[in-house]
mmCIF file of the N, C-alpha and C atoms, coordinates in Angstrom:
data_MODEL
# 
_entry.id   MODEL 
# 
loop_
_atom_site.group_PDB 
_atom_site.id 
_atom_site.type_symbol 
_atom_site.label_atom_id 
_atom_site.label_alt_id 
_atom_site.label_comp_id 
_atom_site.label_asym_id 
_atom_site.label_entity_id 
_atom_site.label_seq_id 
_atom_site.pdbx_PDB_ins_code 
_atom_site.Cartn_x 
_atom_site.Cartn_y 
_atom_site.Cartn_z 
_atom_site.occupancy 
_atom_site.B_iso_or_equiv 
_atom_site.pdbx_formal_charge 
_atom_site.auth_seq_id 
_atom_site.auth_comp_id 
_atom_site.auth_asym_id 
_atom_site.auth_atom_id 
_atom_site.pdbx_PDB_model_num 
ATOM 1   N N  . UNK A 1 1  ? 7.277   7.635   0.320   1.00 0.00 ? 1  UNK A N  1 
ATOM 2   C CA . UNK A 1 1  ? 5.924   7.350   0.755   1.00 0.00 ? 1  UNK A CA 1 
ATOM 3   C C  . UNK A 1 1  ? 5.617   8.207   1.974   1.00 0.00 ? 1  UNK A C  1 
ATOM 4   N N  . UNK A 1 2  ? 4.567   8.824   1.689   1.00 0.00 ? 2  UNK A N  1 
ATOM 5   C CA . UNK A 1 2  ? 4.153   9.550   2.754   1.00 0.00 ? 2  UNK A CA 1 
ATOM 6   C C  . UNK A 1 2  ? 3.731   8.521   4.393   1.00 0.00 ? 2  UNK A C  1 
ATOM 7   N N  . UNK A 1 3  ? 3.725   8.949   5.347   1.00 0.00 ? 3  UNK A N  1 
ATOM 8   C CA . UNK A 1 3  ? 3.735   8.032   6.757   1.00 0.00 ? 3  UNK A CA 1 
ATOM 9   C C  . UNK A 1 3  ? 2.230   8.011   6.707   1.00 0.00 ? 3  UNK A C  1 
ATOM 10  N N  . UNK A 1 4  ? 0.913   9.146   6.752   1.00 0.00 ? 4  UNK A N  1 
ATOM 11  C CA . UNK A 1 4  ? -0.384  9.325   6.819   1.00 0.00 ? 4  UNK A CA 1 
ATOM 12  C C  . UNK A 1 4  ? -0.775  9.364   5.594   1.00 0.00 ? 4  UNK A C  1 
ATOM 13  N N  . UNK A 1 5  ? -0.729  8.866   4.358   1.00 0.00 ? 5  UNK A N  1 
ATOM 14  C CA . UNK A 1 5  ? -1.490  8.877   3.186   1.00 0.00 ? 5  UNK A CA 1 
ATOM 15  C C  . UNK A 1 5  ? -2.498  7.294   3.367   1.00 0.00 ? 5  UNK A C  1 
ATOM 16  N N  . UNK A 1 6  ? -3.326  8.204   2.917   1.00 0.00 ? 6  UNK A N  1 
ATOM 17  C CA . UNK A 1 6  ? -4.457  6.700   3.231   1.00 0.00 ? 6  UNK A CA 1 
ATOM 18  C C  . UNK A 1 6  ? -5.686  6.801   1.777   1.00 0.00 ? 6  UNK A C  1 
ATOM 19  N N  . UNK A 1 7  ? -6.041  5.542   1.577   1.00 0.00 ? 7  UNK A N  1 
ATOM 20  C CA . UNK A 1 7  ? -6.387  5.192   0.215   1.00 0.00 ? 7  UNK A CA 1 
ATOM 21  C C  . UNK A 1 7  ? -7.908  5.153   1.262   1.00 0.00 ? 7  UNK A C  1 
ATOM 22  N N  . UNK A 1 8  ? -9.328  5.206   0.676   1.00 0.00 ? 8  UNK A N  1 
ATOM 23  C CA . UNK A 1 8  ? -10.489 5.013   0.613   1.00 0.00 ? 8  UNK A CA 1 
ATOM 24  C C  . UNK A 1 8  ? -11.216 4.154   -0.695  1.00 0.00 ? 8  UNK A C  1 
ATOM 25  N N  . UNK A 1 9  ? -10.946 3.239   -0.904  1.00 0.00 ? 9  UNK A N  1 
ATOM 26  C CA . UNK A 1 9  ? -11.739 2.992   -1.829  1.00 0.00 ? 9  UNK A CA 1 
ATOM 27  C C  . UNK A 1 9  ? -13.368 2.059   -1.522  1.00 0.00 ? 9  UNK A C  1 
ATOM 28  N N  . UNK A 1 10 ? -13.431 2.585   -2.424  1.00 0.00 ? 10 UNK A N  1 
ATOM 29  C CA . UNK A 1 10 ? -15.291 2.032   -2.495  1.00 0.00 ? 10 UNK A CA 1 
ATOM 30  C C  . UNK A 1 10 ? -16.290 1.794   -4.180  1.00 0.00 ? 10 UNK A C  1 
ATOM 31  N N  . UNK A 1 11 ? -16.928 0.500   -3.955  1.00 0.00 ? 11 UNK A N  1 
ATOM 32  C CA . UNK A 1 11 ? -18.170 0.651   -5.093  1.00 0.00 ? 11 UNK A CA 1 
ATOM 33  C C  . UNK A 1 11 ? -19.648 0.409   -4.639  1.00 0.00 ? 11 UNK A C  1 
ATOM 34  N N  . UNK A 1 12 ? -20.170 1.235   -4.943  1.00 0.00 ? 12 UNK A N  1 
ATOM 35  C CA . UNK A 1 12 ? -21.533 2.224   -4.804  1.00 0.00 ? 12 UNK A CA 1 
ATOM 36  C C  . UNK A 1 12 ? -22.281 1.529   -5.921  1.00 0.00 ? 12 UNK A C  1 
ATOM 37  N N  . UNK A 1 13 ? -23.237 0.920   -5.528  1.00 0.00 ? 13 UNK A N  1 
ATOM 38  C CA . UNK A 1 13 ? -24.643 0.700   -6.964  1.00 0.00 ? 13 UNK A CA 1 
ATOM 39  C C  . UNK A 1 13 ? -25.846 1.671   -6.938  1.00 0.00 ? 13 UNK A C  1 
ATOM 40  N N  . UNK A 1 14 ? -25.826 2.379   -5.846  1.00 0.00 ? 14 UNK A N  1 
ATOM 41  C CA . UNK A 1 14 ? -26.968 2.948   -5.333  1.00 0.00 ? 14 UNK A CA 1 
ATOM 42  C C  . UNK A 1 14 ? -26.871 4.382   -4.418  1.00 0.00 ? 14 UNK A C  1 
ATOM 43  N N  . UNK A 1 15 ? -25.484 4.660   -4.642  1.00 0.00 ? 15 UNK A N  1 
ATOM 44  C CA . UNK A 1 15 ? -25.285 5.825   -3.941  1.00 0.00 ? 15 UNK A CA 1 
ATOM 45  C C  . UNK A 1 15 ? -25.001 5.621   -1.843  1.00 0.00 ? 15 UNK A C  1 
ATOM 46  N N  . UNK A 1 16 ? -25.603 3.979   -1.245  1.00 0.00 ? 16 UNK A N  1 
ATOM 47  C CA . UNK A 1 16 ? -25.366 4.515   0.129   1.00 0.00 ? 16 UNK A CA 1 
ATOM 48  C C  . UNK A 1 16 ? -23.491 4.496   0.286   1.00 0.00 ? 16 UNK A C  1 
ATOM 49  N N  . UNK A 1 17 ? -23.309 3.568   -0.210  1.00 0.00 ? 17 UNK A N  1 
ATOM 50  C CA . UNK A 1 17 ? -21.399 3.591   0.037   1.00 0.00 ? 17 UNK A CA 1 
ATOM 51  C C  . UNK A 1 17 ? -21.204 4.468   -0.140  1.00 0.00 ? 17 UNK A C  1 
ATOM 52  N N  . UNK A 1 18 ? -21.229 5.277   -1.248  1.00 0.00 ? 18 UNK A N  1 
ATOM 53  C CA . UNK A 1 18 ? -20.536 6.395   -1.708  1.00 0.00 ? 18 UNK A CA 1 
ATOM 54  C C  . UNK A 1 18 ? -20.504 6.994   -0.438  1.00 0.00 ? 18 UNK A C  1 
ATOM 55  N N  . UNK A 1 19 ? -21.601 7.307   0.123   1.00 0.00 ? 19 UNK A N  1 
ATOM 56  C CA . UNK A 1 19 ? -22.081 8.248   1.174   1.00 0.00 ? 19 UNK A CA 1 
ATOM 57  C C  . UNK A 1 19 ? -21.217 8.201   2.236   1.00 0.00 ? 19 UNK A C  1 
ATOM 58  N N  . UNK A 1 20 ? -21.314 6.844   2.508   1.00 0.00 ? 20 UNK A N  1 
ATOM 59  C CA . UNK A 1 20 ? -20.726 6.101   3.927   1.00 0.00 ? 20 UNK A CA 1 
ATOM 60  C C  . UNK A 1 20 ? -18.999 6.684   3.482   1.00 0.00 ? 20 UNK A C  1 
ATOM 61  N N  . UNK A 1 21 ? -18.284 6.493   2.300   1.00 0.00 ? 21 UNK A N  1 
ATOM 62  C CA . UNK A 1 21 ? -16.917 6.877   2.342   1.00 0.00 ? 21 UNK A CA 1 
ATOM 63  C C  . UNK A 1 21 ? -17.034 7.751   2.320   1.00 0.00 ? 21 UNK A C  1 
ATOM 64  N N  . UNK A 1 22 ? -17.475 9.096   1.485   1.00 0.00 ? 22 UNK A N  1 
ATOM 65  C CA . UNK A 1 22 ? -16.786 9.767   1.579   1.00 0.00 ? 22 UNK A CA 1 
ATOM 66  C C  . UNK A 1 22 ? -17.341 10.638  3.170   1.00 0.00 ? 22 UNK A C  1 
ATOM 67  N N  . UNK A 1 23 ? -17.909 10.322  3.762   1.00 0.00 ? 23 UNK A N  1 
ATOM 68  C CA . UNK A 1 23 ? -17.886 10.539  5.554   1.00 0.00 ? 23 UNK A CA 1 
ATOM 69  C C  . UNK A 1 23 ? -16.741 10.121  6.111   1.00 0.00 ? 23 UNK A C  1 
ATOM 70  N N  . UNK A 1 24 ? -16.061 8.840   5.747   1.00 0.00 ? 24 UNK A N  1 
ATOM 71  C CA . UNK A 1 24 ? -14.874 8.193   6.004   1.00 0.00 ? 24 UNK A CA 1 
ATOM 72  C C  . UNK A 1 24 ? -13.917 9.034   5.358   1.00 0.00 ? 24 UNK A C  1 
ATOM 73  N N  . UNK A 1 25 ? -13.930 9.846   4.549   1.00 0.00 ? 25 UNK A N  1 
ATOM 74  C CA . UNK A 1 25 ? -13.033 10.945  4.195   1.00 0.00 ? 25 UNK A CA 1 
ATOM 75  C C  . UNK A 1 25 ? -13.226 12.043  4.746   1.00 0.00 ? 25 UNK A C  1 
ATOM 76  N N  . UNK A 1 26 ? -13.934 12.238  4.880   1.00 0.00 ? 26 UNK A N  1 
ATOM 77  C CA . UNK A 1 26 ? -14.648 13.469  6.035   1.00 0.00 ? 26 UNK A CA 1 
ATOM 78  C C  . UNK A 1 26 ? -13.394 13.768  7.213   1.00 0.00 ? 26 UNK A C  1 
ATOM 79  N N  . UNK A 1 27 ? -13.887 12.291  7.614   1.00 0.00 ? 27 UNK A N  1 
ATOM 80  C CA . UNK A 1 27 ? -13.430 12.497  9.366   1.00 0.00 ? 27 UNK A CA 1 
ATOM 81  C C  . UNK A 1 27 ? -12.079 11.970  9.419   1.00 0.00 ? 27 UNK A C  1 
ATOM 82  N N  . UNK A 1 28 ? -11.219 11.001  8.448   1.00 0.00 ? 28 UNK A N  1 
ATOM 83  C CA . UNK A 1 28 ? -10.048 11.191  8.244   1.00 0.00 ? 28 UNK A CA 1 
ATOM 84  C C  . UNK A 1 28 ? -8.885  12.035  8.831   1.00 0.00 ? 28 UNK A C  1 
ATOM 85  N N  . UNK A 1 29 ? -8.709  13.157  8.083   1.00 0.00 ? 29 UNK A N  1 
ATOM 86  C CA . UNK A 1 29 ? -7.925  14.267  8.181   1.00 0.00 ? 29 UNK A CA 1 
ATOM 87  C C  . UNK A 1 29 ? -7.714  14.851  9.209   1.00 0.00 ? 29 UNK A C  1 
ATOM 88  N N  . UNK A 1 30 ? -9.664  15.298  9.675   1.00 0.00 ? 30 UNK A N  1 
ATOM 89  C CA . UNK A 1 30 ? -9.328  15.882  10.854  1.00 0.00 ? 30 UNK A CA 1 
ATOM 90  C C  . UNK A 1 30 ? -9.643  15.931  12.406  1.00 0.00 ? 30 UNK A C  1 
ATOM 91  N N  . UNK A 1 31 ? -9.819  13.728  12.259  1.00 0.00 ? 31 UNK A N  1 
ATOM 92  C CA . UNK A 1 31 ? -9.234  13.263  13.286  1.00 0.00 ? 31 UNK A CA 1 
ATOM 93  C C  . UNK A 1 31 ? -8.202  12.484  13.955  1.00 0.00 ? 31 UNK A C  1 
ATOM 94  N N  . UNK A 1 32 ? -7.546  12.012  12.685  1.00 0.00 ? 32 UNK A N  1 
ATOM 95  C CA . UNK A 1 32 ? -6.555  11.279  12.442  1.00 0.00 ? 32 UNK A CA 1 
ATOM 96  C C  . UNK A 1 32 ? -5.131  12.312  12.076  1.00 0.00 ? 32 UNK A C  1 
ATOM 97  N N  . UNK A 1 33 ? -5.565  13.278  11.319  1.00 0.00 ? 33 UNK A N  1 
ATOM 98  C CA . UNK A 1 33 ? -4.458  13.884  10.910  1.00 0.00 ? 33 UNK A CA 1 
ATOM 99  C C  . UNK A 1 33 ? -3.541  13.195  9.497   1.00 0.00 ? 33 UNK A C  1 
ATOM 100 N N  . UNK A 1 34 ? -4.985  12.498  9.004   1.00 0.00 ? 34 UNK A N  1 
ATOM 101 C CA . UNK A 1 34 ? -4.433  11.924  7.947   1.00 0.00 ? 34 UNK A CA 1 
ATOM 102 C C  . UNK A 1 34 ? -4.693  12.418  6.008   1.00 0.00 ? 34 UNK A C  1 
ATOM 103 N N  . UNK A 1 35 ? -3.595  12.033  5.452   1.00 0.00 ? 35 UNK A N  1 
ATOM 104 C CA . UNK A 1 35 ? -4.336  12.976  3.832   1.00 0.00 ? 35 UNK A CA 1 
ATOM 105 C C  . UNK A 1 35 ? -4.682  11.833  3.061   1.00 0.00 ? 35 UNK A C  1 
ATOM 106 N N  . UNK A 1 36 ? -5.984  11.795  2.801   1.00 0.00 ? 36 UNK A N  1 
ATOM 107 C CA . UNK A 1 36 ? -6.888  10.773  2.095   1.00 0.00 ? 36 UNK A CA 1 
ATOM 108 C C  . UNK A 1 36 ? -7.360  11.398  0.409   1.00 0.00 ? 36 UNK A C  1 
ATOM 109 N N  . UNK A 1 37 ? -7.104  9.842   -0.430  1.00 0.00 ? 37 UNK A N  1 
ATOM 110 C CA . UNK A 1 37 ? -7.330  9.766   -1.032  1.00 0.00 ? 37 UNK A CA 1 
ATOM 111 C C  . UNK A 1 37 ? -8.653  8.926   -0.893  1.00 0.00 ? 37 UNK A C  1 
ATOM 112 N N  . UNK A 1 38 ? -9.509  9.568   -2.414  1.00 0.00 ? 38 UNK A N  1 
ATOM 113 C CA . UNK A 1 38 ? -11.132 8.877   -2.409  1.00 0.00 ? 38 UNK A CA 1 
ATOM 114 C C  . UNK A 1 38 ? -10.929 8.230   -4.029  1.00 0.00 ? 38 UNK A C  1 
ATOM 115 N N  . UNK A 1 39 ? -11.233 6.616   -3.928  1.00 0.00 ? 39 UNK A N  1 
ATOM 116 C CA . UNK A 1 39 ? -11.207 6.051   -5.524  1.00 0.00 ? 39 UNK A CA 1 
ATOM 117 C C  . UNK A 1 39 ? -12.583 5.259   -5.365  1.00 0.00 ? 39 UNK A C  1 
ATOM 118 N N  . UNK A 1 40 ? -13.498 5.268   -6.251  1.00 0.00 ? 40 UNK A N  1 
ATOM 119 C CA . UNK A 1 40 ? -14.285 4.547   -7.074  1.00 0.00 ? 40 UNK A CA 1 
ATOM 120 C C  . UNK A 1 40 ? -14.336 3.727   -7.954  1.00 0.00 ? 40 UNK A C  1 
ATOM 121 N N  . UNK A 1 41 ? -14.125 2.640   -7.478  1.00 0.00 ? 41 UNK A N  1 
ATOM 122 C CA . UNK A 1 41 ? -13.507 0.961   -8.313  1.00 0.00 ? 41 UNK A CA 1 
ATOM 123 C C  . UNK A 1 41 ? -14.448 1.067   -9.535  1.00 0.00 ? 41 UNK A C  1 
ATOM 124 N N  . UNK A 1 42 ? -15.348 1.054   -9.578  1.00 0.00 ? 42 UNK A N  1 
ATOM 125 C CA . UNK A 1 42 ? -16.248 1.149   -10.572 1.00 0.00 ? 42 UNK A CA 1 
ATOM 126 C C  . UNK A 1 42 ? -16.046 2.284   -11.939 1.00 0.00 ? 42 UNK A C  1 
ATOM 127 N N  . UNK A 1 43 ? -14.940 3.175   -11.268 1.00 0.00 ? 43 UNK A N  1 
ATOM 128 C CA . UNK A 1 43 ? -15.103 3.785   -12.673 1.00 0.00 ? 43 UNK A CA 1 
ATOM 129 C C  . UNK A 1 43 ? -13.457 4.671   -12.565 1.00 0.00 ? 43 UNK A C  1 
ATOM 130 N N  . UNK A 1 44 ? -12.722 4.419   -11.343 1.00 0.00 ? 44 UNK A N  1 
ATOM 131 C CA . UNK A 1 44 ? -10.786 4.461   -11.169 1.00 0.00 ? 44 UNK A CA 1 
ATOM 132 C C  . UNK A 1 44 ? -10.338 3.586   -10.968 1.00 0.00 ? 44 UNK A C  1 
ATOM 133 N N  . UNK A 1 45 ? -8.914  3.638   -11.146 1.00 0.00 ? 45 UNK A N  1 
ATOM 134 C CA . UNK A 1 45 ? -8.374  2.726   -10.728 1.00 0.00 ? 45 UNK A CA 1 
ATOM 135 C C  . UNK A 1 45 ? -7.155  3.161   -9.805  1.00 0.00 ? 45 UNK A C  1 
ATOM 136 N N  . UNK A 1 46 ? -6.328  2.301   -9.157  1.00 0.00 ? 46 UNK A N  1 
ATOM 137 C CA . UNK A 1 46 ? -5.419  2.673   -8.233  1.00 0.00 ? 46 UNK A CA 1 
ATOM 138 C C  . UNK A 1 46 ? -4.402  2.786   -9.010  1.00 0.00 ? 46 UNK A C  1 
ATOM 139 N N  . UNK A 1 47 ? -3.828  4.233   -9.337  1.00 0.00 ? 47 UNK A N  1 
ATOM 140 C CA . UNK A 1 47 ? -2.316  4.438   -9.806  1.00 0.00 ? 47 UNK A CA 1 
ATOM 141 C C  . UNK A 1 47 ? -1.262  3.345   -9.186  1.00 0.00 ? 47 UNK A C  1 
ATOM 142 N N  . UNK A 1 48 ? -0.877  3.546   -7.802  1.00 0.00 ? 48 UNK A N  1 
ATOM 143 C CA . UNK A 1 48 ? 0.417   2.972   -7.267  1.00 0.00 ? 48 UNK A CA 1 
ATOM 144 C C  . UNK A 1 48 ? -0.504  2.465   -6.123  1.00 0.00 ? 48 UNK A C  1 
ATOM 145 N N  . UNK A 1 49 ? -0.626  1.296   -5.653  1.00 0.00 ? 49 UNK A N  1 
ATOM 146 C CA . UNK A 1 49 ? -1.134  1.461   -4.388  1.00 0.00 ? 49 UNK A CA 1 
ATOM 147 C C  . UNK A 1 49 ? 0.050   1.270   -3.544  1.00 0.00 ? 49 UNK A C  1 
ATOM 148 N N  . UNK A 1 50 ? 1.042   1.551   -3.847  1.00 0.00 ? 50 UNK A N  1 
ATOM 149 C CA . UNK A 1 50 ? 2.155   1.593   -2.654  1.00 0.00 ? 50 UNK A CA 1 
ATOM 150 C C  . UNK A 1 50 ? 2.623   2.487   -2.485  1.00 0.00 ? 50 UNK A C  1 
ATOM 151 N N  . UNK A 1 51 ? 2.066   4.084   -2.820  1.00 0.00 ? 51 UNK A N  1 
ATOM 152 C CA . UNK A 1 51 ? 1.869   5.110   -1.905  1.00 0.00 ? 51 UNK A CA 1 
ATOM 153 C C  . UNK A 1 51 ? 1.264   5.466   -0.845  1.00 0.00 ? 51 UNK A C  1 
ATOM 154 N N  . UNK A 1 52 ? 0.455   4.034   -0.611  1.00 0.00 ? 52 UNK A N  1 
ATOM 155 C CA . UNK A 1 52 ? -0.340  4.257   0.545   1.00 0.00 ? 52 UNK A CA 1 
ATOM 156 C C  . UNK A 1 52 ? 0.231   3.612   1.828   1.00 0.00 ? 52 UNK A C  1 
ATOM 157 N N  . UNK A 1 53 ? 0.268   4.260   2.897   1.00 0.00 ? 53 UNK A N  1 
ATOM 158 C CA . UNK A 1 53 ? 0.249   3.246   4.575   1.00 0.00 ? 53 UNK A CA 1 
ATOM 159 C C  . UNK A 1 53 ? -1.151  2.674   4.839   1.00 0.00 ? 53 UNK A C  1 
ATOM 160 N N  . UNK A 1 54 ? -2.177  3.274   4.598   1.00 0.00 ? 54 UNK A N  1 
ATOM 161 C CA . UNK A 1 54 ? -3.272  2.315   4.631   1.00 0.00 ? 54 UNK A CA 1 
ATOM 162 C C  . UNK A 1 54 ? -4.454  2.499   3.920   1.00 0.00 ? 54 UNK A C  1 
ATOM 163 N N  . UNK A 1 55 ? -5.033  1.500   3.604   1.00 0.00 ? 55 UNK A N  1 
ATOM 164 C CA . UNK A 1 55 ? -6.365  1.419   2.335   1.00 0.00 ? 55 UNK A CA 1 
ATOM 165 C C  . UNK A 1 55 ? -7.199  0.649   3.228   1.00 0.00 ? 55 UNK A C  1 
ATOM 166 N N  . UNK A 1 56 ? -8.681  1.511   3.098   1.00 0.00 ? 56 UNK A N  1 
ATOM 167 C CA . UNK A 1 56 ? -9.603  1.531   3.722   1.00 0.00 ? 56 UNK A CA 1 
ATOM 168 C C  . UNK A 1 56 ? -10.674 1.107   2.805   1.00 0.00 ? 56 UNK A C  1 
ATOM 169 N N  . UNK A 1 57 ? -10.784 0.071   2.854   1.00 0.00 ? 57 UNK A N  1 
ATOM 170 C CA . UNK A 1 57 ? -12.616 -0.918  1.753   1.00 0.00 ? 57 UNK A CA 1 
ATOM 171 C C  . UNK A 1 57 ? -13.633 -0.204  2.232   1.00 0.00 ? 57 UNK A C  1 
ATOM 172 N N  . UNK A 1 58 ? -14.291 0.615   1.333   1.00 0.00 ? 58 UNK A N  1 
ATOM 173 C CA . UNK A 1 58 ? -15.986 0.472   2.218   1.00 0.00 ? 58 UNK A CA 1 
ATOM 174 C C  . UNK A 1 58 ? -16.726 0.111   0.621   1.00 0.00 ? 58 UNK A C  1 
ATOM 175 N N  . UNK A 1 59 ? -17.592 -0.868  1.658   1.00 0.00 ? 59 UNK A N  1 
ATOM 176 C CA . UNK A 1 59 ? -18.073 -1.697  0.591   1.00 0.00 ? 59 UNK A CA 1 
ATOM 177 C C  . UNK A 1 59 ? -19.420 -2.610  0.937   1.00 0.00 ? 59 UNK A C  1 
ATOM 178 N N  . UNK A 1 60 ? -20.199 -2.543  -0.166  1.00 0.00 ? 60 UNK A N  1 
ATOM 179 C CA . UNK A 1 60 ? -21.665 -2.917  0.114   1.00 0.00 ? 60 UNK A CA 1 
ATOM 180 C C  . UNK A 1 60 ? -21.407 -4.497  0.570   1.00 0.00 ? 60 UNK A C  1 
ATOM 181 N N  . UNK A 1 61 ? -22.479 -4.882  1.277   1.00 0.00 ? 61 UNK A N  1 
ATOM 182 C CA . UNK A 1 61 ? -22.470 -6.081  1.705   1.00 0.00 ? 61 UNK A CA 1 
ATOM 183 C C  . UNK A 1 61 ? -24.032 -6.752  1.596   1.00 0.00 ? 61 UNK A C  1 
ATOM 184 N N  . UNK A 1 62 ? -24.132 -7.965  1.020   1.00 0.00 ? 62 UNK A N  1 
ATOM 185 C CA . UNK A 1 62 ? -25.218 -8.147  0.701   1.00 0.00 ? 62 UNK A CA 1 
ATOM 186 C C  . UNK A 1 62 ? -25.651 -9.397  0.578   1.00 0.00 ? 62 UNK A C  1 
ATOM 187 N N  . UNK A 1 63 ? -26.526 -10.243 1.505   1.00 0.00 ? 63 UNK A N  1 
ATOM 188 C CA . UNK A 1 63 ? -26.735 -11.815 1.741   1.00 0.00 ? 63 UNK A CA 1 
ATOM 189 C C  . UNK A 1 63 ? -25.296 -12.421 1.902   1.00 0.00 ? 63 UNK A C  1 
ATOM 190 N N  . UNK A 1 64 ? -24.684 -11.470 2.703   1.00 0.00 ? 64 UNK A N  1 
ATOM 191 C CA . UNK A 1 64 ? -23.106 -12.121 3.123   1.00 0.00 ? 64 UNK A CA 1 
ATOM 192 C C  . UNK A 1 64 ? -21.971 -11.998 2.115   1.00 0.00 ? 64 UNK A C  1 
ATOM 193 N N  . UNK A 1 65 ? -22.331 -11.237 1.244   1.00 0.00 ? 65 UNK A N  1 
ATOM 194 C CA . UNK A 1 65 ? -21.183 -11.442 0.242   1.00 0.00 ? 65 UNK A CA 1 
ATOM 195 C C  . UNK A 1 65 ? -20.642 -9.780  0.185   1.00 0.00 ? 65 UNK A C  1 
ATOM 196 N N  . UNK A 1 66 ? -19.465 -9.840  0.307   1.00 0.00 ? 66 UNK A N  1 
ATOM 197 C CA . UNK A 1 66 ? -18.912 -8.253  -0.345  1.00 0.00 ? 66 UNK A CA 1 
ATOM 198 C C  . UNK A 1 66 ? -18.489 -8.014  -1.309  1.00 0.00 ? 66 UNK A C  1 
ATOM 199 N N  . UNK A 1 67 ? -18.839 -7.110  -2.347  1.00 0.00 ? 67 UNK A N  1 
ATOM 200 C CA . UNK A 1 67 ? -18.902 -6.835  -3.916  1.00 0.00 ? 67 UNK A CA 1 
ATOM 201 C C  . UNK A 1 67 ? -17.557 -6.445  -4.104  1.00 0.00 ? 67 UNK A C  1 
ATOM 202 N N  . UNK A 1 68 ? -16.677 -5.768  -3.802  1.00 0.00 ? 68 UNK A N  1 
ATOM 203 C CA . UNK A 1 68 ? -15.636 -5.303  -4.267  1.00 0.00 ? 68 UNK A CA 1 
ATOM 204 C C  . UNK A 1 68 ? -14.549 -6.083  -3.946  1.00 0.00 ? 68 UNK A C  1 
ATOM 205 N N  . UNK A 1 69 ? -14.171 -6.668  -2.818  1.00 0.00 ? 69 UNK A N  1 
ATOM 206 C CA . UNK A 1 69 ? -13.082 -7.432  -2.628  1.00 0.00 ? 69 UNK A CA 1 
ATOM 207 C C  . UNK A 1 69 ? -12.794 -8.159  -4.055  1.00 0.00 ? 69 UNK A C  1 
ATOM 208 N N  . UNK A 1 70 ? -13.744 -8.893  -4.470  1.00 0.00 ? 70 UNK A N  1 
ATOM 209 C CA . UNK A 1 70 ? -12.965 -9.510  -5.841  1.00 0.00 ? 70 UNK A CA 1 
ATOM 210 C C  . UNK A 1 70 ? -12.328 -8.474  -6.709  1.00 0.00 ? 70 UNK A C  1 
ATOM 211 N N  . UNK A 1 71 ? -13.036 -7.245  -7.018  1.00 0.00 ? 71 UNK A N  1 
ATOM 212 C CA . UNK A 1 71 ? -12.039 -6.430  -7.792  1.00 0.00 ? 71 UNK A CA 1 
ATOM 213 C C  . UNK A 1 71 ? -10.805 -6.257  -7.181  1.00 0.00 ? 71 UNK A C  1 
ATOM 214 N N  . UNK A 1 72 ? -10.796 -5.912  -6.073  1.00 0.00 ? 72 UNK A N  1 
ATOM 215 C CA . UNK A 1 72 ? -9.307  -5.600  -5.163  1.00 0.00 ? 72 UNK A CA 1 
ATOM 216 C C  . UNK A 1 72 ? -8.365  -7.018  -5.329  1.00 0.00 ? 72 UNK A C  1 
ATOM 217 N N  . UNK A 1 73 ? -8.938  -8.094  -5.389  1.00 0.00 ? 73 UNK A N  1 
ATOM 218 C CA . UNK A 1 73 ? -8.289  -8.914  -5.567  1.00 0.00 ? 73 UNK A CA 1 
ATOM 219 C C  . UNK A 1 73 ? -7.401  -9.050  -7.020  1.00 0.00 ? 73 UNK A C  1 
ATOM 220 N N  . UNK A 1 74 ? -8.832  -9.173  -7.877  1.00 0.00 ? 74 UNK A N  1 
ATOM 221 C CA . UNK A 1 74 ? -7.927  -9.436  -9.153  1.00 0.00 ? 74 UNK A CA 1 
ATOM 222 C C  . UNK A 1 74 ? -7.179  -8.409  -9.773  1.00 0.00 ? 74 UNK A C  1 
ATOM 223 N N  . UNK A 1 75 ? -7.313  -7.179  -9.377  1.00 0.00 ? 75 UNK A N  1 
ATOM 224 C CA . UNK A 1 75 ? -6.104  -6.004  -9.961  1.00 0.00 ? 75 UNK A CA 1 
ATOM 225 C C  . UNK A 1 75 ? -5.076  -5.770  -8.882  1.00 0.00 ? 75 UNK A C  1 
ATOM 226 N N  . UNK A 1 76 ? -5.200  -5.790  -7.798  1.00 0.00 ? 76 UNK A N  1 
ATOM 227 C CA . UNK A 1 76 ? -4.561  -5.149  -6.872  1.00 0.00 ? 76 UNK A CA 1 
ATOM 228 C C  . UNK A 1 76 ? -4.079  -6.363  -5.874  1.00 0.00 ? 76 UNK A C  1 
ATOM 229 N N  . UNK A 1 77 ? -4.184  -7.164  -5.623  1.00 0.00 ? 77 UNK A N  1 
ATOM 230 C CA . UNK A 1 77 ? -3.672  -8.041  -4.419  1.00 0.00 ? 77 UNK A CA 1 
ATOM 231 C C  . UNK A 1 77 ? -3.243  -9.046  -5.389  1.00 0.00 ? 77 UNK A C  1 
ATOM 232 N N  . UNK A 1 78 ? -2.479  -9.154  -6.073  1.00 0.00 ? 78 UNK A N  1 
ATOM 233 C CA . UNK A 1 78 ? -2.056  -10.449 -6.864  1.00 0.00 ? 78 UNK A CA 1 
ATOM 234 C C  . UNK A 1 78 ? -0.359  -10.519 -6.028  1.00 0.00 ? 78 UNK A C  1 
ATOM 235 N N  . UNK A 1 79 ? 0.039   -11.580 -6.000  1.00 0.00 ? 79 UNK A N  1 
ATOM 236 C CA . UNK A 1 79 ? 1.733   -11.336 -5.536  1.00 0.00 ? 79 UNK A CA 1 
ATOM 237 C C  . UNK A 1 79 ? 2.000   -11.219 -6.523  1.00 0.00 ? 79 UNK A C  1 
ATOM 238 N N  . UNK A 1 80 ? 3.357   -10.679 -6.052  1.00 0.00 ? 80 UNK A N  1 
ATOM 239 C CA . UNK A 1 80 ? 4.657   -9.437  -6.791  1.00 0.00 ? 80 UNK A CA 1 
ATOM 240 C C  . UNK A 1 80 ? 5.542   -10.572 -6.794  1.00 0.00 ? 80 UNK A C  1 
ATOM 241 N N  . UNK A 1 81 ? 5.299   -11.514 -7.836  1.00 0.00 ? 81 UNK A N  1 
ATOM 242 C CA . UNK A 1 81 ? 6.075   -12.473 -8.319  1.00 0.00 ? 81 UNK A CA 1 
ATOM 243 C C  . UNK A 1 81 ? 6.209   -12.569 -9.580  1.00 0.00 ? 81 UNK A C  1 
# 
């Protein structure tokens, strides 16, 4: 596992997330010094997510609710039991 590999994921209905990450990929690299990956829940999925040291949500928010966490949940955060 790489020490600076970092996951971005995001879902976009309307194009502003998209926007907002991949700026968050932008400035990543070369202020952090980190190598980012960019996934789109809506239409990738996460190969391994335990190539990553850290995964970064950006994600619409809307009358208090955030849209993607449930996907992250039900594919990706289940215990390893």
């Amino acid at each position: 596992m790489g020490s600076n590999k970092t996951l971005v994921a995001y879902e976009s209905k309307r194009g502003a997330t998209e926007e907002s990450a991949r700026k968050i990929v932008d400035t990543l690299p070369s202020k952090f010094q980190l190598d980012v990956d960019l996934v789109d829940l809506r239409v990738q999925s996460i190969s391994n997510r335990f190539l990553y040291q850290n995964i970064v949500v950006d994600d619409r928010v809307r009358a208090g609710k955030v849209y993607c966490m449930s996907i992250l949940r039900k594919k990706y955060l289940t215990p390893l039991i």
